[in-house]
Short mmCIF file of the C-alpha atoms (twelve columns), coordinates in Angstrom:
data_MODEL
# 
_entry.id   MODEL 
# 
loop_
_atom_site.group_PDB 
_atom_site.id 
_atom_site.type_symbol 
_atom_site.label_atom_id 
_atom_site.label_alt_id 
_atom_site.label_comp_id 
_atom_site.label_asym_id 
_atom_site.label_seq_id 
_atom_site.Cartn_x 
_atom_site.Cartn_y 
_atom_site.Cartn_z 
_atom_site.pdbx_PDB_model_num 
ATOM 1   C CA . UNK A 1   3.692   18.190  12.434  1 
ATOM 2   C CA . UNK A 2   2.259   14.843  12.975  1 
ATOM 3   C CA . UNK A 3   -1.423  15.654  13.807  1 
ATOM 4   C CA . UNK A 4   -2.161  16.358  10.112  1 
ATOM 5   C CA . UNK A 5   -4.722  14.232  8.091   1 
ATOM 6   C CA . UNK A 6   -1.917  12.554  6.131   1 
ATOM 7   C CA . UNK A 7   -0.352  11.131  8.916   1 
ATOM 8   C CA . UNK A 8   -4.148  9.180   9.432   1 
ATOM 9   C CA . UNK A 9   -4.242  8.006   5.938   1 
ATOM 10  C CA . UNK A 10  -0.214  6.972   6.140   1 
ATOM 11  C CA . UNK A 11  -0.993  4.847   8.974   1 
ATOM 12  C CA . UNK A 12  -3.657  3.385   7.654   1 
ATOM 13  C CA . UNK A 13  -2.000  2.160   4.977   1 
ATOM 14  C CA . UNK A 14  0.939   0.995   6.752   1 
ATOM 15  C CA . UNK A 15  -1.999  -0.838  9.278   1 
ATOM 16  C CA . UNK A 16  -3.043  -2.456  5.945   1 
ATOM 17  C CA . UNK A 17  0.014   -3.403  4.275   1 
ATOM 18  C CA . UNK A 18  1.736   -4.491  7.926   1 
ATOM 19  C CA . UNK A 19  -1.314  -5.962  9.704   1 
ATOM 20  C CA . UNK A 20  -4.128  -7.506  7.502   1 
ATOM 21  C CA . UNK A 21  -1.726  -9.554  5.580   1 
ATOM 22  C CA . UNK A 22  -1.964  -11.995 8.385   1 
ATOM 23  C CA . UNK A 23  -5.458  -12.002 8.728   1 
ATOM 24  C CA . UNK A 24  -6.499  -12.061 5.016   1 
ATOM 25  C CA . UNK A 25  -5.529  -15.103 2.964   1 
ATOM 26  C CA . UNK A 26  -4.323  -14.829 -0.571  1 
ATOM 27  C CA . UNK A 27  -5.620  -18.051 -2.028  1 
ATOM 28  C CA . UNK A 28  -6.463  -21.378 -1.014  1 
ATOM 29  C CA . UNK A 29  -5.252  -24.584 -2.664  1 
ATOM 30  C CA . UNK A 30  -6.833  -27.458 -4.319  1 
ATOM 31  C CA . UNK A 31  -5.641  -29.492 -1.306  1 
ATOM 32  C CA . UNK A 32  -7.984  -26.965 0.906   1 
ATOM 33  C CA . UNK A 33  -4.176  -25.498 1.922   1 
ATOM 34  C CA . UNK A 34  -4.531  -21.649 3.330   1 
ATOM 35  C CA . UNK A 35  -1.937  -19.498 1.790   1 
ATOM 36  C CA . UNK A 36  -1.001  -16.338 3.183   1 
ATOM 37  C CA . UNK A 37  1.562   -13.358 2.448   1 
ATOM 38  C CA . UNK A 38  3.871   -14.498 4.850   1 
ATOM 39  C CA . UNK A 39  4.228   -17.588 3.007   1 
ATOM 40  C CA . UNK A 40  5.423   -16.411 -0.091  1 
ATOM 41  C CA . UNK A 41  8.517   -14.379 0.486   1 
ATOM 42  C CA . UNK A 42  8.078   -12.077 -2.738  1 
ATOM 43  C CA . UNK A 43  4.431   -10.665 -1.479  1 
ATOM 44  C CA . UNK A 44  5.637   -10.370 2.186   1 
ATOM 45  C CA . UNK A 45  8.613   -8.405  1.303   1 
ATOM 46  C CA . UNK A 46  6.597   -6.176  -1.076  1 
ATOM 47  C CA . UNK A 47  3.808   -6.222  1.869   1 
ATOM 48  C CA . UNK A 48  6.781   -5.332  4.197   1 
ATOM 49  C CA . UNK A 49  8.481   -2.395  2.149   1 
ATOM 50  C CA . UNK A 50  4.841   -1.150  1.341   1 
ATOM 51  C CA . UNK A 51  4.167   -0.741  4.933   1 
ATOM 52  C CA . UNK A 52  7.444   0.647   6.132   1 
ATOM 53  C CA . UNK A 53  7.972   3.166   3.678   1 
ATOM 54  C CA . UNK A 54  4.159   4.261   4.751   1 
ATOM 55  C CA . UNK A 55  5.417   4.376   8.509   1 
ATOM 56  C CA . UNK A 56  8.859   6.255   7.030   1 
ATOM 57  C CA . UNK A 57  7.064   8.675   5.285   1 
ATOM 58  C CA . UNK A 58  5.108   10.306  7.832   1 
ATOM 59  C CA . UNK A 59  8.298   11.684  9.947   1 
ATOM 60  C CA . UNK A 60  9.282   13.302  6.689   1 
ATOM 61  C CA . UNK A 61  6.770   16.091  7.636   1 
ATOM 62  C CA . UNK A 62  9.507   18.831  7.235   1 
ATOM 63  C CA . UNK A 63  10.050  18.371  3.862   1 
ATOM 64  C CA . UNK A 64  6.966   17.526  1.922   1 
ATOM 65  C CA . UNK A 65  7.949   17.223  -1.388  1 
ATOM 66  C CA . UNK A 66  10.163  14.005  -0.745  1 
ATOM 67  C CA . UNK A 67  6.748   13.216  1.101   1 
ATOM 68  C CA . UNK A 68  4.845   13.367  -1.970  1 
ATOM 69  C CA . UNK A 69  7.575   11.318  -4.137  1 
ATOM 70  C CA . UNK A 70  7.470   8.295   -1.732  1 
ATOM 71  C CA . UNK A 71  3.940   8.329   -1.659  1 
ATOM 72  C CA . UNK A 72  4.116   8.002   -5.194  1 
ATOM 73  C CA . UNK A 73  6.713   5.252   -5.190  1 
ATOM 74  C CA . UNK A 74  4.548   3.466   -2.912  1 
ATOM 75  C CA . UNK A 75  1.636   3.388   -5.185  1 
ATOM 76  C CA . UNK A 76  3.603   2.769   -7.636  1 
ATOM 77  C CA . UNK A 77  4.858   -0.561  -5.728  1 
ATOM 78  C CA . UNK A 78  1.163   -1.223  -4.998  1 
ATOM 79  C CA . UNK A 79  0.046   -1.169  -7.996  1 
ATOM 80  C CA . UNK A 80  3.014   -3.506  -9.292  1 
ATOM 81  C CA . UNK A 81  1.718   -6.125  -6.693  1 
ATOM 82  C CA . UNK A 82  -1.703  -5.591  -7.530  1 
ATOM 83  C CA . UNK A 83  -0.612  -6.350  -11.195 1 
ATOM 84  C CA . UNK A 84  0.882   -9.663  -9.874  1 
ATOM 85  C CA . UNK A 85  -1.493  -10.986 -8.110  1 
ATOM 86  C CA . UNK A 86  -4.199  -10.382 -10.940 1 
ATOM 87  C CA . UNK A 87  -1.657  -12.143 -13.525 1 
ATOM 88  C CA . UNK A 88  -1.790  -14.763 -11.163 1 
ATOM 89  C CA . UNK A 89  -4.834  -15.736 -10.738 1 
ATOM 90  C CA . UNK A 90  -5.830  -14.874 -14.415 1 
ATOM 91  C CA . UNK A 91  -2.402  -16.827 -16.087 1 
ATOM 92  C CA . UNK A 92  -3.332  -20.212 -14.289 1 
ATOM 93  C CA . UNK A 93  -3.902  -22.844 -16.534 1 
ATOM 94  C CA . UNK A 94  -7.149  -24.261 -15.233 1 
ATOM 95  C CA . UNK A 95  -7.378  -24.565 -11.195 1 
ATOM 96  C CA . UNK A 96  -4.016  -25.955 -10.516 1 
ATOM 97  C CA . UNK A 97  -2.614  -24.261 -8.049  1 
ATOM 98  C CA . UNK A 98  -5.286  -21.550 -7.191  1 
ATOM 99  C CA . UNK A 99  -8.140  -23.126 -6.121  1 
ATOM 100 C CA . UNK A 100 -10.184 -20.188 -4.410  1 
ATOM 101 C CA . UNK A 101 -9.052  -15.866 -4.470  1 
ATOM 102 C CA . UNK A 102 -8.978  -14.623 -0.991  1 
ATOM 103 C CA . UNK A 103 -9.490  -11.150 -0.005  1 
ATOM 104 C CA . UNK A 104 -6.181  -10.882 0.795   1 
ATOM 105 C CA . UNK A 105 -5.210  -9.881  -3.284  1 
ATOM 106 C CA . UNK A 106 -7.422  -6.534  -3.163  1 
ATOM 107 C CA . UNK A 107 -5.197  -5.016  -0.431  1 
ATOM 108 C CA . UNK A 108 -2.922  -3.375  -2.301  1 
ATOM 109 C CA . UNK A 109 -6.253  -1.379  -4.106  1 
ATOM 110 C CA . UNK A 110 -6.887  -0.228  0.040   1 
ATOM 111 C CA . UNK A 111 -3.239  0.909   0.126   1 
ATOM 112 C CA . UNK A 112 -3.184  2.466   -3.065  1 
ATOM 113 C CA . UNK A 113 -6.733  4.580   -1.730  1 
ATOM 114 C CA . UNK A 114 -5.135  5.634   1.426   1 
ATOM 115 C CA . UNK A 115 -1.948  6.820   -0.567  1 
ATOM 116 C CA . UNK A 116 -3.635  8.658   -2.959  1 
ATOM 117 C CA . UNK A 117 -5.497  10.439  -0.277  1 
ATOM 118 C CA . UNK A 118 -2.427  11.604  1.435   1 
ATOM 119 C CA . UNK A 119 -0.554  12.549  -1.648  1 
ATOM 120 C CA . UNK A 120 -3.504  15.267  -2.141  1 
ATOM 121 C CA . UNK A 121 -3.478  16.439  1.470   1 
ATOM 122 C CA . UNK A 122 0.331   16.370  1.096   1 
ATOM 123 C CA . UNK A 123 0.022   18.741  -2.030  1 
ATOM 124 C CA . UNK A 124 -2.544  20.828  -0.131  1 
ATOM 125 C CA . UNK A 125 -0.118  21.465  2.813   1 
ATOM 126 C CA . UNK A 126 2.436   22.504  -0.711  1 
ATOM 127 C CA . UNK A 127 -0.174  24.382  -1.933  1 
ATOM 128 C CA . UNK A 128 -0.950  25.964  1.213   1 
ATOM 129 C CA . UNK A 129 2.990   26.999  1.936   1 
ATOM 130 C CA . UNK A 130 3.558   28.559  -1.134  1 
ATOM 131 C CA . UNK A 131 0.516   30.723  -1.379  1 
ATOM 132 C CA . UNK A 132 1.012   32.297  2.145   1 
ATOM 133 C CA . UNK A 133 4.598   32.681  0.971   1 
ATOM 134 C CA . UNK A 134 3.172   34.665  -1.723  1 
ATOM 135 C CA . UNK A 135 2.625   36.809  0.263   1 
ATOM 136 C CA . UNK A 136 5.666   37.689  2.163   1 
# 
């Protein structure tokens, strides 16, 4: 069933990891150069798989618990390129390359919110099923 409250917070988060990667920059250069995900090919894959395993999750309303494990890779993969981005812009030796964070590095923390907030409706829909099979 696709008109649950998971399904809203999957799609946001694919709307995040799919969409506002091309509207919020990562970083801008010391040459006043605007870099974005799509122009380094290790964030916008990991931008990419973020958002289509969000999008691939939600039609896997029939069986929840596989549900619940890719929502959990999926943070999981957030939270790696979360990590990356802060070792970037923490690891640079002075301002050679990174001249000024963009808004575009917290995304992954927006993903990782509306993840976590379908993973617990997900296990209340669980939690739900097995109590009224209880009582069968």
């Amino acid at each position: 069933m696709l008109q649950r409250i998971q399904t809203v917070y999957l799609l946001l988060a694919a709307a995040n990891a799919l969409g506002l990667i091309f509207v919020f920059h990562l970083w801008i250069t010391n040459e006043g150069v605007t870099v974005f995900a799509k122009d380094q090919m290790a964030f916008f894959v990991a931008f990419i798989v973020s958002g289509v395993l969000s999008l691939f999750t939600i039609f896997l309303f029939k069986n929840r618990k596989l549900q619940f494990v890719l929502g959990r890779l999926n943070i999981i993969l957030n939270f790696f390129l979360l990590g990356f981005f802060v070792y970037l812009s923490l690891n640079l030796s002075g301002e050679t390359v990174v001249s000024e964070k963009g808004i575009g590095m917290f995304l992954p923390i927006i993903s990782i919110v509306f993840l976590a907030l379908a993973n617990k409706a997900i296990k209340k829909d669980e939690d739900l099923v097995k109590s009224v099979d209880r009582l069968r």
